[in-house]
N, C-alpha and C positions, 0 to 999 in steps of 0.2 A: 508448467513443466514442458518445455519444449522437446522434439526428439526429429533428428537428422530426416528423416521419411514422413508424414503425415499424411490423413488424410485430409478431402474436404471440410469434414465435420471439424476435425482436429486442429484445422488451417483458420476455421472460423472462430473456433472459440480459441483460440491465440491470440487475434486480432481484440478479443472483446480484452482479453486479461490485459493485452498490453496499452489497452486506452484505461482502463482501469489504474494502469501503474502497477499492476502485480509482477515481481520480478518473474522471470524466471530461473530454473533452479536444475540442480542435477538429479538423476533419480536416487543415487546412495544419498541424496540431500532431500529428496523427497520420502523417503523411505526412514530415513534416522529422525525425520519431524513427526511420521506417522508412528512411529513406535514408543516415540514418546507421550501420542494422545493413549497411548493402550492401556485397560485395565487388566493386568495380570491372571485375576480369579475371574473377571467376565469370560477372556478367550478361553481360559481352560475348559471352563465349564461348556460355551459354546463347541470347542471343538468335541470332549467326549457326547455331546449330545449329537452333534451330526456325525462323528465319525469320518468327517473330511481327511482322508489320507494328505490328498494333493495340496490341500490349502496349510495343513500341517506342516507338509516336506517344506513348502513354500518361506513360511516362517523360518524352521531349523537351518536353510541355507542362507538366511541375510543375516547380512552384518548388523542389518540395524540394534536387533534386539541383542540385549544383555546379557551376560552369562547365565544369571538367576534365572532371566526368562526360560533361555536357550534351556537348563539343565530339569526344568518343571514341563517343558511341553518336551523333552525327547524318550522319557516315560511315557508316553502317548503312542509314541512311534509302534508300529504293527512291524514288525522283522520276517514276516507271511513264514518262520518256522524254516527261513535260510542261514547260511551263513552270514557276520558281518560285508565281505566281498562277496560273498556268488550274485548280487545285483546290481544294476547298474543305481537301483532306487537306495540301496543300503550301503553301497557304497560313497555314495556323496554324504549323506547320512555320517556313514565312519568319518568321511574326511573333514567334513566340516565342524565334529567333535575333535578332532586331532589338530586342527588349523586353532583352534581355541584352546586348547592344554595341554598341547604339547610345549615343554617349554627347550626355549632355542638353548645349545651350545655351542661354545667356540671350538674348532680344526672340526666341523662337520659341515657340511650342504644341508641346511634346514627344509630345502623342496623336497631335496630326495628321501631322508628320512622322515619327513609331512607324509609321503605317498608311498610308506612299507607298509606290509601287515605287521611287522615286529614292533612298530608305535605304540598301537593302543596297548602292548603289555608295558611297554616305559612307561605310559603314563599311570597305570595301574602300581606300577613298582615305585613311579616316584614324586607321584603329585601327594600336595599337602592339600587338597580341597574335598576335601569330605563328602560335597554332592555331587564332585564329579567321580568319585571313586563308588558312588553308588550308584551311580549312572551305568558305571562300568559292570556292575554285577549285576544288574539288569539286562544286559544284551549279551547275545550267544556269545557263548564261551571259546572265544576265539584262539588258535594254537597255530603256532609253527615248529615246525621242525628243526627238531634241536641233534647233534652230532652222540654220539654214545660216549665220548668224552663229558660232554655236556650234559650228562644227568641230573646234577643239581642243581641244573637252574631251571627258572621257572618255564614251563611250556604253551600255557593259554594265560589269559584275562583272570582266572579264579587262583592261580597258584601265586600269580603277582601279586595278589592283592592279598593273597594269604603271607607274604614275605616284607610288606611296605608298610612299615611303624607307625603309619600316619591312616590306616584303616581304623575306622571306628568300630569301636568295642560291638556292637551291634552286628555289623557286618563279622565282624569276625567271629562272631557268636554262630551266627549263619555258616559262615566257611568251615567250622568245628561239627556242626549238626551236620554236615554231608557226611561224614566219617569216610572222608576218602583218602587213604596213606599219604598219596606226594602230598597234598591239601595240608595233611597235619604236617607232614615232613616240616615245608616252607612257614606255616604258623607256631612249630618247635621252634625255630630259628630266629624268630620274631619278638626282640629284646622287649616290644609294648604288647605281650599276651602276657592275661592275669596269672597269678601263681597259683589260680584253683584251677584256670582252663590248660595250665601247663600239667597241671595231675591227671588232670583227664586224659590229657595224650599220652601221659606215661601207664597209667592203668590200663587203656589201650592192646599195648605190648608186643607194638609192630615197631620191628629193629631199626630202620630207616629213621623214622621219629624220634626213639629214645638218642643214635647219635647226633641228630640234631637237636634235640634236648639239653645233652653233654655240650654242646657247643653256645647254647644261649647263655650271655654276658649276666644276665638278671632271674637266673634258678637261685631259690632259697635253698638255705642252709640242710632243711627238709629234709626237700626231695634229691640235691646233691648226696646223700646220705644214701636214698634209693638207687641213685644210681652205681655206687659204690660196691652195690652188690649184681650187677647186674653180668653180661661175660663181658670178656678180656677187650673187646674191639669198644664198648661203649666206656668204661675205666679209663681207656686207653684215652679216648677222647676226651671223657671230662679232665680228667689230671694235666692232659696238653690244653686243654681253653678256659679251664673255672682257675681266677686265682684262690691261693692256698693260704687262707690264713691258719695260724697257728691255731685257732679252734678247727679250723676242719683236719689240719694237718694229723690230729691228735686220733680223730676219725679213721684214717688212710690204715689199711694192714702193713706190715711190712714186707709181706711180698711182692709188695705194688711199688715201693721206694726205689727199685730201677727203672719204670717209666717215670717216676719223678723227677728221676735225677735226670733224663734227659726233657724235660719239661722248661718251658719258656714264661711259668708264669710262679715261680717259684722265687719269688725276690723276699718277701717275706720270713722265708722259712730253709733257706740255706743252709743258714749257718747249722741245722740243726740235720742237716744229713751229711754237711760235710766230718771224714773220721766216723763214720758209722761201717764203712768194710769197705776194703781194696777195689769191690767192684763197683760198688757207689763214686767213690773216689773216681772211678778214674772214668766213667761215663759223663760227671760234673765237668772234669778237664775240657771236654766238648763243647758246653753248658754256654751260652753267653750272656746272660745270666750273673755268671762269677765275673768279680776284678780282677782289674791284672797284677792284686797283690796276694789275692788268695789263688789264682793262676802260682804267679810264683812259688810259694809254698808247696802247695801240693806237687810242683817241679823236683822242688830238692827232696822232697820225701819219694818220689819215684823215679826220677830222673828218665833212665832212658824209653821206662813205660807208659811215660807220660807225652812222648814226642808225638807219635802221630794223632794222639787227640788233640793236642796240642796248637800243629798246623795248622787246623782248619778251624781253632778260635779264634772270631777279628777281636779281641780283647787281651788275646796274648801282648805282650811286648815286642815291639819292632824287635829288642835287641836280641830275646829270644830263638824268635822267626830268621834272623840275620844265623843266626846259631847255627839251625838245625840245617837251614840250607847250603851251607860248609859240608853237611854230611855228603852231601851228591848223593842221596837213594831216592830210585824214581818214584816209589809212592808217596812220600815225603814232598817231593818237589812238585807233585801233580796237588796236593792239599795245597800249598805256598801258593800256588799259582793262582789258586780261585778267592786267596784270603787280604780281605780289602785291607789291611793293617800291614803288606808287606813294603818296606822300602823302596821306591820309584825304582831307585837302581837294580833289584831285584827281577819287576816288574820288564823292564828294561830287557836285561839280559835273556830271561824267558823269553820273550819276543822274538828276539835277534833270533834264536834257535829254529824255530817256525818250523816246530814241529806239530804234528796234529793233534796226540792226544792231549801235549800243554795248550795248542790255541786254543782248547773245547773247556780246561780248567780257566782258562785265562778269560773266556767269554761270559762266564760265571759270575766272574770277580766283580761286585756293585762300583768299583772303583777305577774300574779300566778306564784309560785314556781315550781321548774323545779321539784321536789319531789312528788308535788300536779300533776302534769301533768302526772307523769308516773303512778299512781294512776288511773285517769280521765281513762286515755286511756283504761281501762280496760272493760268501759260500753259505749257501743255504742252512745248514746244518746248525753252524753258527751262530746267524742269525734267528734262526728259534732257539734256540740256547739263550740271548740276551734277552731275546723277546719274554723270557721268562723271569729278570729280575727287575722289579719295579724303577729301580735308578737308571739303569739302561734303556729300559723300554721309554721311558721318558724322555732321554735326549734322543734316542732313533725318533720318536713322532715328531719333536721340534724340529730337527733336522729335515725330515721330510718337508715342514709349515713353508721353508722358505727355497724348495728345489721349483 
């Protein structure tokens, strides 16, 4: 192994190697041969018996050794009771776990988000490796700072892990034993928590948890039944995220059958509130959810009290929409404008107008023209407005890919 500077000693034993015929080599070539002679449980063992920090760190920064190794000697590592960053020693440390499972995506700078503190909670939120996600729960509990908007999402290394499907039951066993509310909140939320450790949170009876309870995809029949009785704000949520089959439907009070009716998971069980009373009826009109044949009907049974719920179903009928917008009333045409099932021409027209409170209905609409978008993007206001409907926001980033 040769290297650009030598010295004497160094200079001399080159000369022996190179009469020898020994090639020479680079050191990541030197270093990926030596890690292949290593016995795995020899160094472990060697290191916790001397306690070598540096010889440690040593290891955890080369590439040579393997993940497996890498994730068996960084339970070693001493964190001296700091932060992940507040060292320069724990910092390489973090970054050289982050260089190895962070994993890359496309429209980002992989350096730059390599070298965030908000990393090591992605990879807590979304690695599928099992001992690097225990790895993760073994070092300080790392947090950034999150906006008050931002409540519900995760804040340190233990809340991610308590939110990412792919945390082993073990661990998550662990994260339930802290009994720390956000902790359960983000493990309520968590469609792979058992259906006994979901009772536990609900027994619990910290409100945060229970709405995220109401929101978990895979709550048994049970405890959906518990939450049933629980107040108005956690009802509210199960009935909007649990769908409704016709056994639970049978469950539901019927003073709750007006949050159902505006309920988005209600396909099942429609037909069985639709004609149950005028104000069912006419909250369903909203509903998308309903076709635009049972739309129809409930039209000619209401007709003109059915318009402005109406508007603002993209499931109505073009021909409808074309209807109502003949009326010229501006609440009606401010609905139209946001509602992606209106006729281009429609679309169009509003435009031309360029008026403010239509362009902010108009910025809404998942269907706006890519013409009308580069437009939008010009006034801020606007531009969060689209920034808030997934089909928009999507073509603003691609657009962005190629400025």
């Amino acid at each position: 192994m040769l290297s650009s500077l030598i010295n004497p000693y160094e200079e001399q034993l080159s000369y022996e190697l190179y009469e020898q015929k020994i090639p020479d080599c680079t050191l990541d070539e030197f270093e990926s041969f030596f890690a292949k002679t290593l016995k795995p449980n020899a160094l472990i063992m060697s290191l916790k018996l001397s306690k070598n920090q540096e010889r440690l760190i040593a290891f955890l920064k080369s590439k040579a050794i393997d993940d497996e190794l890498f994730l068996k000697l960084i339970k070693l590592y001493h964190w001296k009771e700091e932060g992940i960053f507040d060292s320069d020693e724990n910092r390489d440390i973090a970054l050289a776990f982050i260089n190895r499972f962070f994993t890359k995506r496309l429209h980002f700078n992989h350096n730059d988000i390599a070298h965030s503190p908000a990393t090591l909670l992605d990879i807590a939120l979304t690695s599928s490796n099992p001992k690097a996600l225990e790895a993760l729960f073994s070092m300080p509990n790392h947090s950034v700072n999150i906006k008050q908007n931002q409540a519900l999402q995760p804040k340190n290394i233990k809340e991610s892990l308590a939110l990412n499907p792919n945390t082993p039951k073990e661990l998550q066993r662990s994260l339930l034993n802290l009994r720390n509310p956000r902790i359960d909140t983000f493990l309520a939320l968590n469609p792979s928590l058992e259906a006994s450790e979901q009772e536990e949170i609900f027994a619990r009876g910290n409100e945060e948890p229970l709405l995220a309870l109401s929101k978990n995809p895979n709550v048994s029949d049970e405890l959906f039944n518990k939450l049933l009785e629980q107040k108005e704000p956690v009802v509210t949520m199960l009935l909007h995220n649990q769908l409704i089959s016709p056994e639970r439907f049978k469950k539901i009070p019927k003073h709750f059958y007006p949050i159902l009716a505006t309920s988005s998971t209600i396909e099942s069980i429609k037909e069985k509130l639709i004609g149950i009373s005028k104000e069912i009826d006419l909250l369903l009109l909203a509903n998308p959810t309903l076709e635009a044949k049972e739309l129809e009907e409930l039209y000619k049974k209401y007709q003109e009290e059915a318009i402005v719920p109406l508007a603002s179903n993209p499931n109505t009928p073009s021909t409808l929409l074309e209807e109502f917008y003949k009326l010229n009333q501006e609440e009606i045409t401010l609905l139209l404008a946001s509602n992606p099932n209106i006729p281009l021409y429609i679309m169009d027209e509003l435009y031309e107008k360029n008026k403010h409170p239509i362009n902010r209905a108009l910025a809404q609409n998942p269907a706006l023209k890519d013409e009308y978008i580069e437009f939008f993007k010009l006034d801020n206001e606007l531009i969060t407005l689209m920034s808030k409907i997934p089909t928009l926001r999507e073509k603003i980033a691609k657009k962005r890919e190629y400025v």
